[in-house]
C-alpha positions as CSV (number, residue, x, y, z in Angstrom):
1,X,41.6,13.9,28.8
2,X,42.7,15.7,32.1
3,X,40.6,18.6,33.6
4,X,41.6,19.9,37.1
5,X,39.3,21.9,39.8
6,X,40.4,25.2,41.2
7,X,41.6,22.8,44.2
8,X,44.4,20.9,41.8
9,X,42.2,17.8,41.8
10,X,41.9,15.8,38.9
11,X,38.3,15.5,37.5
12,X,38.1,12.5,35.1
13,X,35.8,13.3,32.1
14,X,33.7,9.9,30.7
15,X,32.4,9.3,27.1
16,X,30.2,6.9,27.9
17,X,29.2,5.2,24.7
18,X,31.4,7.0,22.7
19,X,34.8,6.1,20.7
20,X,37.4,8.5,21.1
21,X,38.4,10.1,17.5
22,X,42.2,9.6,18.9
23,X,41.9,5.3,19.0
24,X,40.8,5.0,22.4
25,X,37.5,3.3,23.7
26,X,35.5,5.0,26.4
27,X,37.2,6.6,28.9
28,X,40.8,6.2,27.3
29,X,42.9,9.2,27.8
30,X,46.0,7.8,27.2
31,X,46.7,6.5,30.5
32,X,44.9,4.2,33.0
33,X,43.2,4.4,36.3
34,X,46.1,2.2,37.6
35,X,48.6,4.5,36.3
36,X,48.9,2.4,33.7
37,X,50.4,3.8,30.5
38,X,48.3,3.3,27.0
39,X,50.5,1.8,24.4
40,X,50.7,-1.4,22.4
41,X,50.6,-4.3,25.0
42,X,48.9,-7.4,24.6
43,X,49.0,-7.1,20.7
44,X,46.7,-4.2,21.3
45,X,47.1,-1.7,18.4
46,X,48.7,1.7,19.2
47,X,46.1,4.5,19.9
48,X,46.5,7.4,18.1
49,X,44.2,9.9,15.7
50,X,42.3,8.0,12.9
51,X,43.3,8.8,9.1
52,X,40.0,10.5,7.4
53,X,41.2,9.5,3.7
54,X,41.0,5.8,4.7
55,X,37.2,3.7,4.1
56,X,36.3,2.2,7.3
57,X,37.9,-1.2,8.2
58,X,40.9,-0.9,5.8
59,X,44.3,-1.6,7.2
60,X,47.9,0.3,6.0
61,X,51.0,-1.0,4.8
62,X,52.0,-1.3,8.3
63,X,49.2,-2.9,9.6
64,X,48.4,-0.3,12.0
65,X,45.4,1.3,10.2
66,X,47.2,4.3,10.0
67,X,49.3,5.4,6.9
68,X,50.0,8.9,5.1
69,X,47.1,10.7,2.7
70,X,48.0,10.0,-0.8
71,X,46.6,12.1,-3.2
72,X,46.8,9.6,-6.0
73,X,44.6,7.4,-3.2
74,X,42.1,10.1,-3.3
75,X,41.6,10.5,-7.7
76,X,42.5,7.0,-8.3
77,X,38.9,5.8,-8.7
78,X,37.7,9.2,-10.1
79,X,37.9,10.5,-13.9
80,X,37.3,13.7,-16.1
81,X,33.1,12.6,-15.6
82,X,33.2,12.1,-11.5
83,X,33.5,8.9,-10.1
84,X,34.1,6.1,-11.6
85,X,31.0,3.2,-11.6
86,X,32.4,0.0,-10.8
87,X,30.5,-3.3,-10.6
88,X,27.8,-5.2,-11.6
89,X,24.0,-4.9,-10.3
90,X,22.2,-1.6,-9.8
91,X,22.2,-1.7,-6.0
92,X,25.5,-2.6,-5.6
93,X,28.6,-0.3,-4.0
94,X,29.8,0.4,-7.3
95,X,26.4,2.1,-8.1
96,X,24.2,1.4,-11.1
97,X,25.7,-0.8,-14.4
98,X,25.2,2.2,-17.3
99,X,25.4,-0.1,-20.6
100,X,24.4,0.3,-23.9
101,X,21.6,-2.2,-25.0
102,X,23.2,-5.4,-26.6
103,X,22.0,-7.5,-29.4
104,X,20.8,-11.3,-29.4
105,X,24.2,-12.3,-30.0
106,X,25.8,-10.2,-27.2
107,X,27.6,-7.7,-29.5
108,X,26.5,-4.2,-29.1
109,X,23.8,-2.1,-31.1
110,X,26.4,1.0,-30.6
111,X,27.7,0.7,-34.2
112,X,24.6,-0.3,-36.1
113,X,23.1,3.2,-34.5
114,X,26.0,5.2,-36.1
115,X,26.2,3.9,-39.1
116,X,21.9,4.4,-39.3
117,X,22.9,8.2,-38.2
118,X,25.3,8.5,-41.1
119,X,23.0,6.8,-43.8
120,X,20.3,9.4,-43.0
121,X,22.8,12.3,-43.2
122,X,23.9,11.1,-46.3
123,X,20.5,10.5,-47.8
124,X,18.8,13.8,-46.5
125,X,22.1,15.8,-48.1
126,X,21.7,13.7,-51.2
127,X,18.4,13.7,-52.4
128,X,16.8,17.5,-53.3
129,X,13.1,18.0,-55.0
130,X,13.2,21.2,-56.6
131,X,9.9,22.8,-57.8
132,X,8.2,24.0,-60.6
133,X,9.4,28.0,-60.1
134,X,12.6,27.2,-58.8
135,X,16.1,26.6,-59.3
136,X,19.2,25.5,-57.6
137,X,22.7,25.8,-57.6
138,X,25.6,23.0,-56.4
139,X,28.8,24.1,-54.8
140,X,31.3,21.6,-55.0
141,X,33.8,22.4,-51.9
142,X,32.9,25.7,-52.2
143,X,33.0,26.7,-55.8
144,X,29.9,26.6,-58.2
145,X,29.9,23.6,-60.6
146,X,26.0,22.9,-62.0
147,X,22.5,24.3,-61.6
148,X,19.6,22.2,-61.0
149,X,15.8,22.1,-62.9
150,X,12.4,21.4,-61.1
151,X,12.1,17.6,-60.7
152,X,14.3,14.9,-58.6
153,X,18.1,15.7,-58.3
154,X,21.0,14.1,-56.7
155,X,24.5,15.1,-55.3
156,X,27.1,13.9,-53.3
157,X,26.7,14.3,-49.7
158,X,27.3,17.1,-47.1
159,X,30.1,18.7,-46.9
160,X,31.5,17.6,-50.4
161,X,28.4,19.0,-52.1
162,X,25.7,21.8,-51.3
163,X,23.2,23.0,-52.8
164,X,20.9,26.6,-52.4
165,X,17.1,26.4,-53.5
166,X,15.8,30.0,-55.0
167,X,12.4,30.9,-56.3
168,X,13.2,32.5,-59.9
169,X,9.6,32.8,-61.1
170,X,8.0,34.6,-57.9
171,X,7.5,38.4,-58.5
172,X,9.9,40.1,-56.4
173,X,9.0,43.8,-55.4
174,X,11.0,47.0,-53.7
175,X,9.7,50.4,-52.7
176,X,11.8,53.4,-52.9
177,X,12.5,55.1,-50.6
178,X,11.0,52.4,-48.2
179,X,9.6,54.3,-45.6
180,X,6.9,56.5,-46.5
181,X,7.5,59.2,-44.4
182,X,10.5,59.8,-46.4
183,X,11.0,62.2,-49.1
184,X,12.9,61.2,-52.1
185,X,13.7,64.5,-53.8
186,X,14.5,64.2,-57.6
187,X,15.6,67.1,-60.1
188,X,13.6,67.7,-62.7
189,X,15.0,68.9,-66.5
190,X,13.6,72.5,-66.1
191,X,15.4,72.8,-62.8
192,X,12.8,72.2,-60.3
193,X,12.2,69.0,-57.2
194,X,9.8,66.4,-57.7
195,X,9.1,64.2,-54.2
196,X,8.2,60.8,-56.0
197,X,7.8,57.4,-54.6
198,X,7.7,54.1,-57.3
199,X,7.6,50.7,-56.7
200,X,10.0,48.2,-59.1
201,X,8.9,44.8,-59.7
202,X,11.4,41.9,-60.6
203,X,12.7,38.2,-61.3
204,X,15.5,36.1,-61.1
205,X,16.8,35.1,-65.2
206,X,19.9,33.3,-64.4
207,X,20.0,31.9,-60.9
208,X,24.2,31.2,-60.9
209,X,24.6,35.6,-61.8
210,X,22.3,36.4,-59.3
211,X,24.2,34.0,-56.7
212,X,27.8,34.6,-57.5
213,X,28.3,37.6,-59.7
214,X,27.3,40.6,-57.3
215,X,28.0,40.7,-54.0
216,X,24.6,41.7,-52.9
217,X,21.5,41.2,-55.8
218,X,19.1,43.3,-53.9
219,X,21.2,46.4,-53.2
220,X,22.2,46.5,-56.7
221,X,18.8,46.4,-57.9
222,X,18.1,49.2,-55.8
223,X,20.9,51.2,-56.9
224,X,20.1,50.5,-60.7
225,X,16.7,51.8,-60.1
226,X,17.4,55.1,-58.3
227,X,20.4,55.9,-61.0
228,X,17.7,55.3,-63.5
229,X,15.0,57.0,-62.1
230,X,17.0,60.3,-61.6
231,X,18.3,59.9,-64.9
232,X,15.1,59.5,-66.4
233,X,13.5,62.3,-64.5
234,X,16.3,64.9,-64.8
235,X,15.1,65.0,-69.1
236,X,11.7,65.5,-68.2
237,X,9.4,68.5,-66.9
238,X,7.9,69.3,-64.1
239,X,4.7,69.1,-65.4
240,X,5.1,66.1,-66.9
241,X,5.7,64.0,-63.9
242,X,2.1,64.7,-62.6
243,X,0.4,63.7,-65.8
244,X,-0.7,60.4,-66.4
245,X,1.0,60.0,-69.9
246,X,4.1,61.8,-68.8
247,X,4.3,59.0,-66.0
248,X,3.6,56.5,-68.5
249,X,6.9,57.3,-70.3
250,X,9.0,58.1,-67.3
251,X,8.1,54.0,-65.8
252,X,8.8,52.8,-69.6
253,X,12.2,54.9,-69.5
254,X,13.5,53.7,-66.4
255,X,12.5,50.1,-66.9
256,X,15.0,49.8,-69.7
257,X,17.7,51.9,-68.2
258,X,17.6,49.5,-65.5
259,X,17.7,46.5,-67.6
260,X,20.4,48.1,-69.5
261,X,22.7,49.1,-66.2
262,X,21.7,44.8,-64.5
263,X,22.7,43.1,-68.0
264,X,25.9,45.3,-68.0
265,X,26.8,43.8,-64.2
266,X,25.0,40.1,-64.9
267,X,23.2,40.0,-62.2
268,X,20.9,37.7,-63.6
269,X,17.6,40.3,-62.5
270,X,15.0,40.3,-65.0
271,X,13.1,43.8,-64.2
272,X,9.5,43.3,-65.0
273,X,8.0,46.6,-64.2
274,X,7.9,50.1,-62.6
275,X,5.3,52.2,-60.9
276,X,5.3,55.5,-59.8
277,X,2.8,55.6,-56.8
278,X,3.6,59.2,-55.6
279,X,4.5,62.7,-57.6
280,X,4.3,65.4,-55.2
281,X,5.9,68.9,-55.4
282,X,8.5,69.6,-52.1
283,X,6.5,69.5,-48.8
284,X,8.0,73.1,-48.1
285,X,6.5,74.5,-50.9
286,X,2.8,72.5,-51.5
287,X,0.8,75.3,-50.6
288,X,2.6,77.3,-53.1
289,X,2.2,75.0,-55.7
290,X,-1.0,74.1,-55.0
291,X,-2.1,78.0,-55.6
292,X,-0.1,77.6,-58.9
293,X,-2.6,75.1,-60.0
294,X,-5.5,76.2,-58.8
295,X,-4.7,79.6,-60.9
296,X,-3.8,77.0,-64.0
297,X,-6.9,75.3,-63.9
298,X,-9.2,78.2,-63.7
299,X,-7.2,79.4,-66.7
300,X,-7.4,76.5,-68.4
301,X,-11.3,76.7,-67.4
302,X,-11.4,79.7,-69.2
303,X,-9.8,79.2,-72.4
304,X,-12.1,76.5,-72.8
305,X,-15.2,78.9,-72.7
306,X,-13.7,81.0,-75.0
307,X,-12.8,78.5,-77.6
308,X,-16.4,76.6,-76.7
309,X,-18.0,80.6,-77.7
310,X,-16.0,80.9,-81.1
311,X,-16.9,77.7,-82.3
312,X,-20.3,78.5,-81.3
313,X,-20.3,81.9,-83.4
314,X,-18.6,80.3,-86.2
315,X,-21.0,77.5,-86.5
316,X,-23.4,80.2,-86.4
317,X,-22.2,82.4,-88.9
318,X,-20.9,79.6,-91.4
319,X,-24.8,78.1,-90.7
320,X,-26.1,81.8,-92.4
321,X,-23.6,82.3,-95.1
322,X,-24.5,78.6,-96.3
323,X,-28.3,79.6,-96.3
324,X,-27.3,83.5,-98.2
325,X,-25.9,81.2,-100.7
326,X,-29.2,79.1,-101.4
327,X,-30.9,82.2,-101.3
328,X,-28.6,83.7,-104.4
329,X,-28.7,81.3,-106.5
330,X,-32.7,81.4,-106.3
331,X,-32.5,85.2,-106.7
332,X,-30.4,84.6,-109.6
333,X,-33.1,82.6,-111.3
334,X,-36.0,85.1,-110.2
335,X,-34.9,88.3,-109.2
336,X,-38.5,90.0,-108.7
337,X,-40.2,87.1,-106.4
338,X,-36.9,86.4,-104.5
339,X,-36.7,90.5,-104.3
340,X,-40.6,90.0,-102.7
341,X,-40.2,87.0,-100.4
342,X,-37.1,89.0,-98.7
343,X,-38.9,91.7,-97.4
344,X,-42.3,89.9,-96.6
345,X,-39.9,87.7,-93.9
346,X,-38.0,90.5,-92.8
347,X,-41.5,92.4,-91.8
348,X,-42.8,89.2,-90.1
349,X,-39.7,88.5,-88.3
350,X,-40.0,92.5,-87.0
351,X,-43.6,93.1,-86.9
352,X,-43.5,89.4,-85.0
353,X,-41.8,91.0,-81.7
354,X,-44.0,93.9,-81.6
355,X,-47.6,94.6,-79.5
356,X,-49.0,96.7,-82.8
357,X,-51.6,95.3,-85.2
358,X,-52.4,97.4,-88.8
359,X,-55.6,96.1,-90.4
360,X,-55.8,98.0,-93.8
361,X,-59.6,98.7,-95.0
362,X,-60.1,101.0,-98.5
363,X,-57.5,103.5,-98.1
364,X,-57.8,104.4,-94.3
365,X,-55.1,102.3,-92.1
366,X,-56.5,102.6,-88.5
367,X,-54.7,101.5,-85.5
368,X,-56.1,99.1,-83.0
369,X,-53.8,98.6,-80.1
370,X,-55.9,95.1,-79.9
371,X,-53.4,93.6,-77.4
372,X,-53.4,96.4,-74.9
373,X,-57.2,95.9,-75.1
374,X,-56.8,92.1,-74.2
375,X,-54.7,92.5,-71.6
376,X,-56.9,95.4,-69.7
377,X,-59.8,93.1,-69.8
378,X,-58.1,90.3,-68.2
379,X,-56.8,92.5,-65.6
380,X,-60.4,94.2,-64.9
381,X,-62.5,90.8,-64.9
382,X,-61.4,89.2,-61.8
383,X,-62.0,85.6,-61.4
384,X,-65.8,84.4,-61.0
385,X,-66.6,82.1,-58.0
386,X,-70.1,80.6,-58.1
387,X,-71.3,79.8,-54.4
388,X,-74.7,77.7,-54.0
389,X,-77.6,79.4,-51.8
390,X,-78.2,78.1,-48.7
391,X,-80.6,75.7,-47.4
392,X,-80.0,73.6,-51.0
């Protein structure tokens, strides 16, 4: 490498310790301080820049440790994973040995391990324990051949075979509608809305209708139950739906419509009960209504006085025609003393609610208010209070 001063001198530039990337040792640039030229004399090898893609110490074709960059050189020792491991020991160039573990006889435990993987598959996809509530059903390639009881069954393996556990006995329920801040407005037969809310309860019967005859089990028993709750509701009045026993027959009613509708499709649903939990009138007119039966049951309050009064009366009056008959027939048998005994209870029951008092002496009847008298001298004798004297 030549630099020159301002002057035209040349300034020789030293790498003292360094080799030159280009081939040359210290100093080299190429030419010598004798004017010698660099080239290949004495069997030295020709300087010139080194090739990057070549490991250290390896010669070219040529013998000049120099040759072209080949890019099949550069992948051969790599693959799809990254490089290539090559050799033995794990500190060696080629990196560590990865191997699987071998057996005592130098074959390989690779095999044995797969074939242990398999057998578990095919036991784990074999082998089903179904319980007491519950059935299954097999799917041979796809399509449904046999149901399973309870107890210990056996099929062929996944993928030829599979096989769907379902709880048939457990007591499946659904609200309608499901949120309760929803109302579910239902027309009544005398033409007015009802805002109920029920609750069906059901079971699986047949586990292969329930899996492969509808398309979805649980929407259709929702459906069914809606179509037979309006259907049951729309032939009965409004009234009705808020008394117990008209509720009673509306849950009995749709029950069986429902069962009727699910047999129809086979969807193997066994309906086991409904329950009306709400029965309101329309939130838009509950004030209304609630007036409406307020005014009803003071009505009904009153007719019930009434008819509690009349029975009264007639109790009353049935009680003295009963005793007017006793009476005649005794006057029948003596007309004179039954004649007598009359009018001496009349008088008593008269004279009983008067203040008056007749004593009759000889043949003058005087009149002694004696009860006025009684009373004037409890009103004029106040009470006594005895005091002892003093010093005693």
């Amino acid at each position: 490498m030549r630099i020159f001063d301002g002057f035209g001198h040349r300034i020789s530039l030293a790498m003292a310790g360094k080799k030159s990337p280009w081939g040359g040792g210290s100093g080299d640039d190429g030419d010598s301080d004798g004017g010698k030229p660099t080239g290949s004399e004495g069997g030295d090898k020709p300087k010139g820049p080194r090739n990057p893609w070549l490991p250290p110490g390896s010669g070219g074709g040529s013998g000049d440790g120099r040759r072209g960059p080949n890019i099949e050189d550069i992948f051969k020792s790599r693959g799809p994973e990254g490089p290539r491991r090559r050799g033995g020991g794990g500190g060696g160039p080629g990196g560590p040995n990865m191997r699987f573990p071998q057996r005592p006889g130098g074959k390989s435990w690779f095999p044995i391990a797969v074939i242990a993987i398999i057998g578990i598959g095919v036991l784990a996809t074999s082998v089903h324990l179904v319980g007491p509530q519950q059935q299954a059903v097999v799917k041979t390639l796809g399509n449904y051949t046999r149901a399973m009881q309870p107890g210990l069954n056996f099929s062929a393996p996944f993928p030829i075979e599979t096989v769907e556990v379902e709880d048939v006995e457990g007591v499946r329920s659904v609200r309608i509608p499901g949120n309760d801040n929803q109302a579910k407005l239902i027309l009544t037969g005398d033409q007015n809305l009802v805002d109920l809310s029920y609750i069906v309860r059901w079971n699986i019967k047949d586990l292969s209708d329930f899996k492969f005859r509808v398309v979805d089990p649980v929407d259709t028993v929702n459906e069914a139950a809606e179509a037979a709750m309006r259907a049951a509701v729309a032939e009965t009045e409004l009234d009705e739906t808020f008394s117990g026993q008209g509720r009673a027959a509306i849950e009995l009613d749709v029950r069986e419509r429902m069962q009727r509708t699910l047999d129809g499709y086979r969807a193997g649903v066994n309906v086991l009960g409904v329950e009306i939990e709400k029965a309101d009138p329309p939130a838009q007119v509950v004030d209304a209504f609630r007036d409406v039966q307020v005014a009803e049951q003071n009505a009904d309050a009153a007719r019930n006085q009434a008819r509690g009064y009349a029975q009264q009366v007639l109790a009353q009056a049935q009680g003295e025609a009963e005793a007017f008959d006793k009476v005649y027939q005794q006057y029948r048998l003596a007309p004179q003393v039954t004649r007598q005994r009359l009018y001496y209870e009349t008088m008593e029951r008269v004279l009983s609610q008067t203040d008056k008092t007749i004593v009759e002496t000889g043949n003058v009847t005087p009149y002694l208010p004696l009860p006025e008298i009684r009373r004037r001298a409890q009103q004029s004798s106040p009470a006594t209070v005895v005091t002892a004297p003093e010093g005693q």
